[in-house]
Backbone as a chain_set.jsonl record, in Angstrom:
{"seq": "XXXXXXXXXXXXXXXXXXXXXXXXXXXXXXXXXXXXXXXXXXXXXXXXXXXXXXXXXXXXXXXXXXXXXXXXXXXXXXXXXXXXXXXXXXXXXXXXXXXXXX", "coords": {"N": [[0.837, -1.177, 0.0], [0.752, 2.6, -0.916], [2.392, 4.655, 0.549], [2.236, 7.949, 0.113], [3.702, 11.085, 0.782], [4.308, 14.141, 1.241], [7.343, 15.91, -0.627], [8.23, 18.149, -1.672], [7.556, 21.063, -3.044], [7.028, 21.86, -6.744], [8.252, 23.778, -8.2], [10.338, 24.356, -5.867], [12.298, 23.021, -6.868], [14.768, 23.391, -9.806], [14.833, 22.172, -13.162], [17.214, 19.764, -13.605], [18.389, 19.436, -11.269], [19.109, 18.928, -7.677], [17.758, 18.09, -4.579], [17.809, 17.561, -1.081], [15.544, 16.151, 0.879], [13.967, 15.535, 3.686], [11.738, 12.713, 4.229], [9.075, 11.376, 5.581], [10.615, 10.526, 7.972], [12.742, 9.596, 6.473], [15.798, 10.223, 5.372], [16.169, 11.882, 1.749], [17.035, 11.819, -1.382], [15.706, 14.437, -4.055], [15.439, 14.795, -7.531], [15.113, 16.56, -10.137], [14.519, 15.95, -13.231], [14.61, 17.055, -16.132], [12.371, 17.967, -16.036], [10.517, 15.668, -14.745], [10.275, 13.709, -11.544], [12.314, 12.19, -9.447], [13.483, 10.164, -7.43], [15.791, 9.139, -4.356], [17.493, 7.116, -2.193], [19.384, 9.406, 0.34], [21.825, 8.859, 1.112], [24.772, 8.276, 0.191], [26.354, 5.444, -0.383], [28.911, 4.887, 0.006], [30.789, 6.416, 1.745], [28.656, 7.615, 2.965], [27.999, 10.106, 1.861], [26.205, 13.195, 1.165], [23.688, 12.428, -1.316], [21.648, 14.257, -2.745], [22.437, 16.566, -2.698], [24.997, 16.429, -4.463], [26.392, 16.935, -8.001], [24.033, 16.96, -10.861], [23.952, 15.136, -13.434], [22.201, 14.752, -16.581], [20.938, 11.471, -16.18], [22.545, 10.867, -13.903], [24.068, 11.225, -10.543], [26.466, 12.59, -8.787], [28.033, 12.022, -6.044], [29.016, 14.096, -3.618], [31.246, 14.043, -1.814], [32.737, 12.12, -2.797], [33.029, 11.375, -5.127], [31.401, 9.225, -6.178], [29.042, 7.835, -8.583], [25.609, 7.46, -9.043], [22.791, 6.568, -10.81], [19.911, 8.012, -10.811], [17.356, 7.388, -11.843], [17.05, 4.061, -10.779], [18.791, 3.742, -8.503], [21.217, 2.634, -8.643], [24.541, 1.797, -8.449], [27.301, 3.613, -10.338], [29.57, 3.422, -9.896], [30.337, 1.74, -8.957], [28.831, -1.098, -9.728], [27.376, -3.305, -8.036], [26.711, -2.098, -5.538], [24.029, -0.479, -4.39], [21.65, 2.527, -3.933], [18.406, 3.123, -2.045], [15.393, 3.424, -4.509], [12.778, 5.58, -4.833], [9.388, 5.377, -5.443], [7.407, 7.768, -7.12], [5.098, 10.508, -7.169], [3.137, 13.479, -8.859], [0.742, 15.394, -7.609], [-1.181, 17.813, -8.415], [0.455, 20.74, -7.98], [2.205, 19.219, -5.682], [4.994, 17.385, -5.04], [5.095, 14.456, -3.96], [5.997, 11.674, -2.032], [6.679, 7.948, -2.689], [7.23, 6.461, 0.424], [6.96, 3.904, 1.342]], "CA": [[0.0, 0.0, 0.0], [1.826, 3.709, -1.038], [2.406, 6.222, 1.516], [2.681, 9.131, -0.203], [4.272, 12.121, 1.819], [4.526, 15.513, 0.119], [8.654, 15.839, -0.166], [8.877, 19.709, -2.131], [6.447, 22.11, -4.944], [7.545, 21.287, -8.376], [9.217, 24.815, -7.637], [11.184, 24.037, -5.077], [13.591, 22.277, -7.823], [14.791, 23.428, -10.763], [15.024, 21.033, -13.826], [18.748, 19.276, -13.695], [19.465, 19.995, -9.748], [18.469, 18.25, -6.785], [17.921, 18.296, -3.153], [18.001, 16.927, 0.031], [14.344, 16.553, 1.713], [13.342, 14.333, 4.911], [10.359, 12.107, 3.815], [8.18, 10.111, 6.598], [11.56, 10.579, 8.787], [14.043, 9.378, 5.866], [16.666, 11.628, 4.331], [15.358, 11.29, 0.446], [17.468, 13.09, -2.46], [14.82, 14.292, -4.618], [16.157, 15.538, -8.54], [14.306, 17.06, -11.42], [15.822, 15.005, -14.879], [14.14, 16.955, -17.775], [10.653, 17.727, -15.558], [10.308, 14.28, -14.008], [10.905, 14.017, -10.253], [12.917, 10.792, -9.371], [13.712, 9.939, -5.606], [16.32, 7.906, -4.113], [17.83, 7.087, -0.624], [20.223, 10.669, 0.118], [22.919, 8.724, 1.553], [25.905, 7.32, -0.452], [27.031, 3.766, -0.119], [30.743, 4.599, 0.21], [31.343, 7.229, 2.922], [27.997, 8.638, 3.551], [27.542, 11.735, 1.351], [24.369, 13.659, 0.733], [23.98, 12.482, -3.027], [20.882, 15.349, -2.943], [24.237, 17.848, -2.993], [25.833, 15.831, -5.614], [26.325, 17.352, -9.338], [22.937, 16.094, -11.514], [24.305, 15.431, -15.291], [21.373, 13.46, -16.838], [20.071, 11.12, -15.072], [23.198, 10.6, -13.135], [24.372, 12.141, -9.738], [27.767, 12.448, -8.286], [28.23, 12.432, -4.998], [30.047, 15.305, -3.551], [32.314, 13.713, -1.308], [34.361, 11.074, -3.493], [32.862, 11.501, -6.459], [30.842, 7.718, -6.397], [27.963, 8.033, -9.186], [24.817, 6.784, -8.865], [21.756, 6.012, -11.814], [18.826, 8.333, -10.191], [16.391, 6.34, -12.063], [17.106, 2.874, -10.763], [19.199, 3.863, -7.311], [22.107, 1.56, -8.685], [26.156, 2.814, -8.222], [27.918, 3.668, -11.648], [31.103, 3.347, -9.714], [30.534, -0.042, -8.206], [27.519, -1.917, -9.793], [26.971, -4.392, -6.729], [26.087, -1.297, -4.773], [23.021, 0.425, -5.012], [20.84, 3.019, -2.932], [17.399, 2.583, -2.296], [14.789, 4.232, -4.926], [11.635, 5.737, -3.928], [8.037, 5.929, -6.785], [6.943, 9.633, -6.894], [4.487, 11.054, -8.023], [2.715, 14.522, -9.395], [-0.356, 16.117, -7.77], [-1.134, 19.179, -8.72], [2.193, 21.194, -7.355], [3.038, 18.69, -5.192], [5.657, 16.156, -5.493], [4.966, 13.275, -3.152], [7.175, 10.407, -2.563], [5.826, 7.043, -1.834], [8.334, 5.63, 1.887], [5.929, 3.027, 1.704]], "C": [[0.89, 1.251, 0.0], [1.425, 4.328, 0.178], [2.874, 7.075, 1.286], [2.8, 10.245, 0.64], [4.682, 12.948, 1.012], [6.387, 15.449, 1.189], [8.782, 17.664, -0.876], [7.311, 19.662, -2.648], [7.625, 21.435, -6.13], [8.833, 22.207, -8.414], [10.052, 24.534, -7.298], [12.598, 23.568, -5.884], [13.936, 21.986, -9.146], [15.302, 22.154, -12.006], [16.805, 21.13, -13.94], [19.406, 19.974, -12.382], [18.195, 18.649, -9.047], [18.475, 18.999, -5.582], [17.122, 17.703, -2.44], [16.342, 17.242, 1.086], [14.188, 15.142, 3.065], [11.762, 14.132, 4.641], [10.013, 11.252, 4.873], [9.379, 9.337, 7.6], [13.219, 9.856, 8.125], [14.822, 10.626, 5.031], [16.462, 11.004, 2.797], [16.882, 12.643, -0.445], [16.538, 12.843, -3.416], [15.359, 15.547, -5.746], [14.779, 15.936, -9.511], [15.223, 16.783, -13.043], [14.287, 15.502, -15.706], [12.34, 17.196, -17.354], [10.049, 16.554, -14.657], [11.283, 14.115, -12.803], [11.412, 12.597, -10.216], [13.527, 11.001, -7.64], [14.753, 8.837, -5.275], [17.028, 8.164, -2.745], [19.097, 8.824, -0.861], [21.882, 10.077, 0.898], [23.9, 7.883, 0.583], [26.597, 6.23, 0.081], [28.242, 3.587, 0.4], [30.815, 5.129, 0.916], [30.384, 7.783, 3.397], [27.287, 10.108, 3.157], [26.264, 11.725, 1.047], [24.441, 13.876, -0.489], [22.633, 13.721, -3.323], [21.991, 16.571, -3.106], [25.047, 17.552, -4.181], [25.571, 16.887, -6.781], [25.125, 16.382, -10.421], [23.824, 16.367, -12.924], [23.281, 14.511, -15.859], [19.885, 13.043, -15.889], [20.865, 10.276, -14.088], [23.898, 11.747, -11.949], [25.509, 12.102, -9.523], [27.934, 12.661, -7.481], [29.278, 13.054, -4.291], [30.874, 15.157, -2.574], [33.077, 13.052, -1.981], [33.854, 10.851, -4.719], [32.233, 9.89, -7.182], [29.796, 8.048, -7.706], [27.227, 7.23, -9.182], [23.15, 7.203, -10.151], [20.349, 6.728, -10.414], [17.445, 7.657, -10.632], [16.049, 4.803, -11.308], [18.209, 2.803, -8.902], [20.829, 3.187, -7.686], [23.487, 2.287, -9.188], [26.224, 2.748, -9.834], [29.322, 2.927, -11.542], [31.109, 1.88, -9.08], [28.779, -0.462, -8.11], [27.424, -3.19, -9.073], [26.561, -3.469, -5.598], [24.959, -0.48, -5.299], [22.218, 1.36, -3.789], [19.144, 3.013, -3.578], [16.219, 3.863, -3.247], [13.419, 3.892, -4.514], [10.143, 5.87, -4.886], [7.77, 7.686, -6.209], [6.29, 10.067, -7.458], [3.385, 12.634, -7.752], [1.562, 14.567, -8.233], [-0.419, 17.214, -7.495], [0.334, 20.182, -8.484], [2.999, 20.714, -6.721], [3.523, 17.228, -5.568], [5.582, 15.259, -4.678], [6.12, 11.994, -3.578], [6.224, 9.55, -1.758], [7.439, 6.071, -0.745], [8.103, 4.369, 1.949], [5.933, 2.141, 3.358]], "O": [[1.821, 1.207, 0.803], [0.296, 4.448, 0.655], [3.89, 7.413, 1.893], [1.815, 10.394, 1.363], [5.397, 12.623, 0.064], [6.724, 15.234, 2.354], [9.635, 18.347, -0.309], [6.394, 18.841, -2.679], [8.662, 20.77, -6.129], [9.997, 21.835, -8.568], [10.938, 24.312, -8.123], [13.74, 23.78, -5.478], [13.691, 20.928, -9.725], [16.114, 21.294, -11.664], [17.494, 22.109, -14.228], [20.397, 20.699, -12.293], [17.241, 17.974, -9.433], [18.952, 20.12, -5.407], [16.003, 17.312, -2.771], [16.105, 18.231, 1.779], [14.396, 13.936, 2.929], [10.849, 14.949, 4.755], [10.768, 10.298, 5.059], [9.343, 8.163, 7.969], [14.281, 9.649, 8.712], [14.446, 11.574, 4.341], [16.573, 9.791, 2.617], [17.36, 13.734, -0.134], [16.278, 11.706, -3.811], [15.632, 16.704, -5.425], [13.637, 15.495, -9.393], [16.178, 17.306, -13.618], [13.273, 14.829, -15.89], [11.367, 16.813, -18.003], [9.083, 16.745, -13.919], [12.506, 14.257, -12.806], [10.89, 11.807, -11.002], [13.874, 12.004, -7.016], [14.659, 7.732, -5.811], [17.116, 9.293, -2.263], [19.498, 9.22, -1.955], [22.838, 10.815, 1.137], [23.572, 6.728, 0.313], [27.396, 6.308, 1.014], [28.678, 2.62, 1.026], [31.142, 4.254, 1.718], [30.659, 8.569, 4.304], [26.498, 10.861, 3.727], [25.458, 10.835, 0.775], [24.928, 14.876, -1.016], [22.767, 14.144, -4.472], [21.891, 17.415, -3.997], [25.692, 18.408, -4.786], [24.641, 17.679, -6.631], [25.388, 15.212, -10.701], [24.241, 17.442, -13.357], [23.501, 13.329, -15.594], [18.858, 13.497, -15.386], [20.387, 9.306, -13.5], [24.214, 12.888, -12.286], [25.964, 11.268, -10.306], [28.172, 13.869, -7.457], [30.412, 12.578, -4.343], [31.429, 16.213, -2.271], [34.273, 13.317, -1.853], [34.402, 9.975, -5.389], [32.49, 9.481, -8.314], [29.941, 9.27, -7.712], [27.664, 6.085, -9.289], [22.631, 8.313, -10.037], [19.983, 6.107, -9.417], [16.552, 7.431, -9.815], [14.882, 4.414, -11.268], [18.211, 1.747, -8.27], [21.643, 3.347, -6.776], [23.547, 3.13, -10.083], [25.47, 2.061, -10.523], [29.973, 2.256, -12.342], [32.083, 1.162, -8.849], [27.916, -0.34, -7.241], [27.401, -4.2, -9.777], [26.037, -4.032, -4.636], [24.935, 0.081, -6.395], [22.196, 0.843, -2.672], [18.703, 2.95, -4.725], [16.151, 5.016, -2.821], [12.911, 2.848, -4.106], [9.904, 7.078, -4.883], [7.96, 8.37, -5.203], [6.666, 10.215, -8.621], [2.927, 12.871, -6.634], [1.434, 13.417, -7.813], [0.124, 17.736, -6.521], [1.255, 19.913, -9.255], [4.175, 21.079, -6.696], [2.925, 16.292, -6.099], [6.794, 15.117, -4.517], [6.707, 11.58, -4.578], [5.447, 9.812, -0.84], [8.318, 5.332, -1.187], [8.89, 3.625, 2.534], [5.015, 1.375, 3.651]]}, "num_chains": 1, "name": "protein.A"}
C-alpha cells in the first residue's frame, strides 16, 4: 500500500538539480531530470555523502564527497555496480511532489 508524503512544490527544484528533503523521517534526495521528479535514498554507499548535494548530469548524480555516481532512475552505483541506494516511486499532484516511503 503507497504512503505518499509531500517531499517539495515542483518549484522548489529546478530542472537538472536536486535536493536533500526528509520524507516520513528518511533523508530522500529528490532531482528534477528533464521535468520528471525521481527519488532515491540521500545517503551514499561509500562514505555517507548527501547524493541530494551531488552534481545532476542526466540522469546521473555524483556524490560530492568522493565523487561515487549513482543512476537516479534505478538507485544503482555507476562506480561499483553491486552497490546500489534505495529508490523511492513519486508522483505529481497538482504542485506537489509526493514520494511514496511506503
Amino acid at each position: 500500500m503507497a504512503n505518499l508524503v509531500k517531499a517539495a512544490s515542483r518549484s522548489d527544484i529546478p530542472i537538472g538539480e536536486g535536493k536533500c528533503v526528509e520524507v516520513g523521517g528518511k533523508a530522500i534526495a529528490l532531482f528534477n531530470v528533464g521535468g520528471t521528479f525521481l527519488a532515491i535514498d540521500n545517503t551514499c554507499v561509500h562514505r555517507g555523502g548527501p547524493l541530494g548535494e551531488g552534481t545532476l548530469q542526466g540522469d546521473v548524480v555524483t556524490c560530492p564527497w568522493h565523487g561515487w555516481k549513482y543512476d537516479v532512475k534505478s538507485g544503482r552505483s555507476l562506480t561499483n555496480p553491486a552497490k546500489a541506494v534505495v529508490s523511492y516511486p513519486v508522483q505529481l499532484q497538482g504542485n506537489d511532489v509526493m514520494v511514496d516511503v511506503g
